[in-house]
C-alpha positions in Angstrom: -22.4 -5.3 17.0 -25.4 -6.4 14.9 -24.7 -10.4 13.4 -25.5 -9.0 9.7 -22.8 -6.4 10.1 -20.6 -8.9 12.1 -21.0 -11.5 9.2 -20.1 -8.4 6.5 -16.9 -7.6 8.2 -15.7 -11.6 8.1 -16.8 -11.7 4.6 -15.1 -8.4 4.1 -11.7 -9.6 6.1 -11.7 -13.3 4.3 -12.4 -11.6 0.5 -9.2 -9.4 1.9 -6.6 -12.6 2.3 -7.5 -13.5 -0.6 -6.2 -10.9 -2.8 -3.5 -10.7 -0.4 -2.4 -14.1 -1.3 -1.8 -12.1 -5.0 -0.1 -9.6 -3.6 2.5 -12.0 -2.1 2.7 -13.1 -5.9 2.7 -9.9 -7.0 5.7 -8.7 -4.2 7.7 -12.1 -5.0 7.3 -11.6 -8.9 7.7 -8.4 -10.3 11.0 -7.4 -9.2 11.9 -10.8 -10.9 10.2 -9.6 -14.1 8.0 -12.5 -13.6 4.3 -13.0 -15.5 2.1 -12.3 -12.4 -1.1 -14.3 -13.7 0.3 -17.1 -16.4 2.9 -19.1 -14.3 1.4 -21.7 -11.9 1.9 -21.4 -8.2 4.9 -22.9 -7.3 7.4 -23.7 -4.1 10.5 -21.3 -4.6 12.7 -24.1 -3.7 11.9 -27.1 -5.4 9.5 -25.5 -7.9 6.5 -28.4 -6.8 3.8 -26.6 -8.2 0.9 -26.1 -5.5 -2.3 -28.0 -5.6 -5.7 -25.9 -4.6 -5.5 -26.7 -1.2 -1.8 -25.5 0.2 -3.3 -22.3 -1.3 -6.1 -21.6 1.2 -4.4 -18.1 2.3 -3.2 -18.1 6.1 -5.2 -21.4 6.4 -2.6 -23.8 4.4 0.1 -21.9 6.0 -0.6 -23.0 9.4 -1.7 -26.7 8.6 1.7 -27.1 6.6 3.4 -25.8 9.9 5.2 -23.3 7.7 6.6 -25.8 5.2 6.5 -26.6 1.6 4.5 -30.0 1.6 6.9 -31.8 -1.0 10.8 -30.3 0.1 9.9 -29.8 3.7 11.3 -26.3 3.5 10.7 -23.3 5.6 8.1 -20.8 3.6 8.6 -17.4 4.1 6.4 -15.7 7.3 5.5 -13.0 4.7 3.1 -15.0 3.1 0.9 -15.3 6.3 1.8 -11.8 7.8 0.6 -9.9 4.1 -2.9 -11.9 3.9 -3.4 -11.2 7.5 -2.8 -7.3 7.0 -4.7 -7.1 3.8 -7.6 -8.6 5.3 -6.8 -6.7 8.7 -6.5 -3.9 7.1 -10.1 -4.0 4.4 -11.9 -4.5 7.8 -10.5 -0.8 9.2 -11.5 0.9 6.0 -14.8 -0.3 5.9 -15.4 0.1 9.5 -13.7 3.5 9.5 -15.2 4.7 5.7 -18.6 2.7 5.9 -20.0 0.2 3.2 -19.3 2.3 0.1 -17.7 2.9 -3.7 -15.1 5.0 -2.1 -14.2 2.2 0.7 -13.8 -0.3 -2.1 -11.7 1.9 -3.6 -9.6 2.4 -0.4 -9.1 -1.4 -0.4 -7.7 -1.3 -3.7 -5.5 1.3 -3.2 -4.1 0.1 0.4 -3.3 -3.6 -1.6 -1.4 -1.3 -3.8 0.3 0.4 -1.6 1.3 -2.6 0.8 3.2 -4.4 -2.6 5.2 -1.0 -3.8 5.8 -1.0 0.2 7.3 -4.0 0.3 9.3 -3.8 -2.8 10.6 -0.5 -3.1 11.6 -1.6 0.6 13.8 -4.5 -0.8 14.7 -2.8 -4.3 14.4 1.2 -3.8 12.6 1.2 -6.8 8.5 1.3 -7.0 7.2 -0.5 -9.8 5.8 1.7 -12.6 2.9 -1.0 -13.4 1.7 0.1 -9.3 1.9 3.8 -10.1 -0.3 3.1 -13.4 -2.9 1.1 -11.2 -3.3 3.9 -8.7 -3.8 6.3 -11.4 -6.7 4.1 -12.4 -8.7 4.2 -8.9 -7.6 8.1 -8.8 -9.6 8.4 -12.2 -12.2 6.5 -10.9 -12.6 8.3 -7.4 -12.5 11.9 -9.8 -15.1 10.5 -11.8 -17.2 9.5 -8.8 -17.0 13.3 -7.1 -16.5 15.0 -10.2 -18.0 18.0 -9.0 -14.8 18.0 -6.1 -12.9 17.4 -9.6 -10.7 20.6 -9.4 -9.5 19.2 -5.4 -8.5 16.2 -6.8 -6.4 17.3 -10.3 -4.9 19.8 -8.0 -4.1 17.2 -5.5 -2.4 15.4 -8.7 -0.1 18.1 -8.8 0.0 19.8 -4.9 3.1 17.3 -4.1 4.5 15.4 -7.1 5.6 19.3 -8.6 7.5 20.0 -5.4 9.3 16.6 -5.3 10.4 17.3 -9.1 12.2 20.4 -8.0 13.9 18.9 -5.3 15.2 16.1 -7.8 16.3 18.4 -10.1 17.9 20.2 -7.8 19.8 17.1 -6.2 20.1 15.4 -9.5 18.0 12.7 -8.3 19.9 12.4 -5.2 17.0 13.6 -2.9 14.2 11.3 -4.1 13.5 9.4 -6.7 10.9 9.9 -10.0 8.7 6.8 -8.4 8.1 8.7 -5.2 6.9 11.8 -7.5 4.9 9.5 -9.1 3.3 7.7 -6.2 2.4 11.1 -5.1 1.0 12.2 -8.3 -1.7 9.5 -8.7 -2.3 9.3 -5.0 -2.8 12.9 -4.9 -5.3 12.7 -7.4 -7.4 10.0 -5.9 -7.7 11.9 -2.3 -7.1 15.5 -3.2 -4.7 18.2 -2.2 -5.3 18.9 0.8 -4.9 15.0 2.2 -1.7 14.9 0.0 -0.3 17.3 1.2 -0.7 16.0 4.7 0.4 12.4 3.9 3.7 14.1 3.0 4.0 15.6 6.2 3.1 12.8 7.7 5.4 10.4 5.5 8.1 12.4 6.0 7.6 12.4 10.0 7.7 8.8 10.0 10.8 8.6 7.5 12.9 11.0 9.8 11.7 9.0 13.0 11.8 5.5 12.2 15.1 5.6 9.2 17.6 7.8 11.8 16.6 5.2 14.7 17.7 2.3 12.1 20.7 3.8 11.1 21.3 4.1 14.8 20.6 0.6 16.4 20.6 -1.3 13.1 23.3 0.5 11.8 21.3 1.3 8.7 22.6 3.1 5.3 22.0 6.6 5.3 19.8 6.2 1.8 16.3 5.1 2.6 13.9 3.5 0.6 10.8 6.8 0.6 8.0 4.9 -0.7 7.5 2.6 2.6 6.7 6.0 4.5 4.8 7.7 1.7 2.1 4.9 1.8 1.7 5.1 5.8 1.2 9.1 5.0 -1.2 8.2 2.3 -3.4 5.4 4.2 -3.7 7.5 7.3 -4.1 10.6 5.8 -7.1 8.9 3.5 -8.7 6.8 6.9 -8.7 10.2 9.0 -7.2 13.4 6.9 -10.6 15.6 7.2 -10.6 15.0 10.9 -6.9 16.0 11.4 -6.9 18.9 9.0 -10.4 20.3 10.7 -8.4 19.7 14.0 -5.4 21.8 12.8 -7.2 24.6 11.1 -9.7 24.6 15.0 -6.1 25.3 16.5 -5.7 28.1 14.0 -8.4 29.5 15.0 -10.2 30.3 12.1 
């Protein structure tokens, strides 16, 4: 690998812990209700607030041992583990996508999806503000290829219509109006076609991985979608075109 492109992807992977230092702010806070840029940094325990230095994402972490440097207690491995995959993760779109608007954008949109992961994981519920911010980058990717514009305003509606009718015809009890929504503004950033087969893919992954829970972990029956949905969206982003050409080649057309 050439040392300038080498040095890119660190850069890349060090600008991605960074923000994924926010999005541990971001996963901690908003289910609380929590201002997400006005309250200082703080320990959760004994409410220290945090000088610059235990802030260095993953770095502080390991040089504290774990621990909070005034209480001495045990911070939670998430704060490590999301900086690492946010950073791990702007280094696979940009190797996979290339060095581009639309690879930036793809970064955005994974940071998104890794904090309504996480929450709608511990809450079932996918923050709204999330939603709102994906709409943005799907406005922004439309404006990009708006001569592809019809793709991705049909890709808006491709999925999020079909989950509407099955929650009106559950009464809600099927999925919830955040999953439509996730759907609605993803679908409109990569079009109908990948939407389409993120859902697939989601819902693959949701029947898999949720019935072998409920089995060894003894797991409740009602499952948290979102979680599932992102994977779907991410991988059908990184490699849809690939996997759809590979499935129509099957067809035979």
């Amino acid at each position: 690998m050439d040392i300038i492109l080498f040095a890119a992807y660190i850069i890349i992977f060090l600008y991605g812990i960074v923000i994924g230092s926010f999005l541990n702010v971001c996963i901690f806070r908003i289910p609380k209700k929590e201002n997400i840029v006005k309250i200082n940094s703080h320990c959760m325990n004994c409410n220290k607030r945090l000088h610059w230095y235990e802030l260095i994402p993953l770095f502080s972490y390991l040089i504290q041992g774990g621990k909070c440097r005034g209480c001495k207690t045990k911070l939670s491995v998430q704060y490590p583990l999301i900086e690492g995959l946010n950073g791990l993760l702007y280094v696979v779109i940009c190797f996979i996508n290339g060095m581009n608007v639309d690879s930036l954008l793809y970064c955005l949109l994974i940071s998104a999806l890794i904090v309504l992961s996480i929450i709608d994981w511990r809450t079932y519920e996918i923050p709204i503000g999330i939603n709102c911010f994906i709409l943005a980058l799907g406005l922004i990717m439309t404006a990009i290829h708006y001569e592809d514009w019809l793709n991705h305003v049909i890709g808006f509606f491709a999925v999020s219509v079909f989950i509407w009718i099955i929650i009106i015809a559950t009464k809600g009890r099927g999925m919830g109006g955040g999953d439509m929504k996730l759907m609605a503004v993803s679908g409109l950033m990569l079009g109908w076609k990948e939407i389409i087969l993120a859902f697939v893919i989601g819902c693959i992954l949701a029947s898999i991985i949720h019935v072998a829970r409920m089995r060894i972990t003894k797991a409740d029956h009602v499952l948290a979608f979102g979680p599932y949905l992102a994977a779907g969206i991410f991988i059908a982003a990184m490699f849809g075109n690939q996997m759809i050409g590979w499935y129509i080649s099957q067809l035979g057309f």
